[in-house]
TORGU-860217 format. One record per residue (C-alpha): x, y, z. Coordinates in steps of 0.1 Angstrom, whole numbers, padded with zeros to 4 digits, always signed. Example, Ala and Ser with C-alpha at 12.3 -4.5 7.8 and 13.67 -1.06 7.14 Angstrom:
residues 2
+0123-0045+0078 +0137-0011+0071 
END
This chain:
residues 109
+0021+0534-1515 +0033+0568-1500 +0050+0562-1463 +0031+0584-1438 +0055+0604-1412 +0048+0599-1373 +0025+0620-1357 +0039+0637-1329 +0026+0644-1297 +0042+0671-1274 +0030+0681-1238 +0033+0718-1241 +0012+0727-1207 +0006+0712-1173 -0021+0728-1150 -0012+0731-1112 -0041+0736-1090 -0048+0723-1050 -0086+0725-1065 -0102+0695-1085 -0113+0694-1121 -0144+0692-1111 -0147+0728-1084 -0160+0759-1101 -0131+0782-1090 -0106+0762-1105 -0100+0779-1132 -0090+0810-1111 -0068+0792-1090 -0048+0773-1114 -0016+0781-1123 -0001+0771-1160 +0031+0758-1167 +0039+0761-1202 +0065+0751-1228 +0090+0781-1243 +0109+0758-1262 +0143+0744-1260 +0137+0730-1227 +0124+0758-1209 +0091+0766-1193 +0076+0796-1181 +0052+0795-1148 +0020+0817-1155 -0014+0827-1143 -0031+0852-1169 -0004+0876-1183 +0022+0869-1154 +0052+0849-1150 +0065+0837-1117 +0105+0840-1109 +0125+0820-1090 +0121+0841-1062 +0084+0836-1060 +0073+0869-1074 +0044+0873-1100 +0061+0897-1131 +0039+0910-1160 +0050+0891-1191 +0068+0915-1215 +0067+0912-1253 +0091+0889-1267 +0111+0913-1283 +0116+0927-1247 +0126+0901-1231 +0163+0903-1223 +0185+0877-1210 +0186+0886-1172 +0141+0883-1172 +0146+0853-1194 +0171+0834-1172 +0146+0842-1134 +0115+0838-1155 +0124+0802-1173 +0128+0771-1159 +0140+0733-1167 +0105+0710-1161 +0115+0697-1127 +0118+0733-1114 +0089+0746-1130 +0063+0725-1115 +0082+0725-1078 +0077+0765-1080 +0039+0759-1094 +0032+0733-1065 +0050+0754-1036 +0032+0788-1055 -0006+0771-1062 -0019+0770-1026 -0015+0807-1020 -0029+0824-1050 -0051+0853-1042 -0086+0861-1056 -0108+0883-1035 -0090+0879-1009 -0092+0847-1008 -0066+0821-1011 -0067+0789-1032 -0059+0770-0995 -0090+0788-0989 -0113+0779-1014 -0106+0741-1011 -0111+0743-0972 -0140+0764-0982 -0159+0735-1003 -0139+0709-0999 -0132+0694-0958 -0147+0670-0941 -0181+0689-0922 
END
C-alpha cells in the first residue's frame, strides 16, 4: 500500500468587516488581510494596501516593490488584524462610512 502525505490546510485570508455576513454592503466594506508569505501579511481593500501609518497605498507590482514599501506595507498577524480592526469602521464608499452603514441598517429603531 502507497502511504498518502497530509493534506495541508493554511489560512491565507481573514476578512475584517463591522458589517455581518449576512448585510449586502459587506462586501464593500470589508477589508482583507492576506498572507505574503514568510510570516507577513498585507492589509488590502481592492488594489490598496494599508501602512502602518493608516494610509491606503496602491499596490505596486512585485518586481517594484522595494524594501522601504515592503517593510510599512507588511505586517506580523497580530499587527495586521489590529490595523484592519482600528481601519474597518471608517472605510469610505459614497460618502458613507462602514460606521455608517451598520447604524444605517443595523440599530435598535
Amino acid at each position: 500500500m502507497t502511504e498518502q502525505p497530509p493534506v495541508l490546510v493554511d489560512v491565507t485570508r481573514y476578512e475584517v468587516s463591522v458589517l455581518p455576513h449576512d448585510d449586502i454592503n459587506r462586501s464593500c466594506f470589508t477589508i482583507n488581510v492576506e498572507s505574503r508569505g514568510e510570516g507577513r501579511w498585507a492589509i488590502c481593500r481592492y488594489r490598496q494596501c494599508l501602512d502602518v501609518d493608516g494610509n491606503w497605498d496602491w499596490e505596486p507590482s512585485p518586481s517594484n516593490r522595494d524594501d522601504d514599501w515592503l517593510a510599512t506595507h507588511r505586517h506580523d498577524l497580530d499587527t495586521a488584524l489590529d490595523l484592519a480592526r482600528e481601519a474597518a469602521l471608517y472605510i469610505v464608499v459614497n460618502g458613507h462610512t462602514a460606521l455608517d452603514a451598520y447604524r444605517r441598517t443595523h440599530s435598535p429603531a
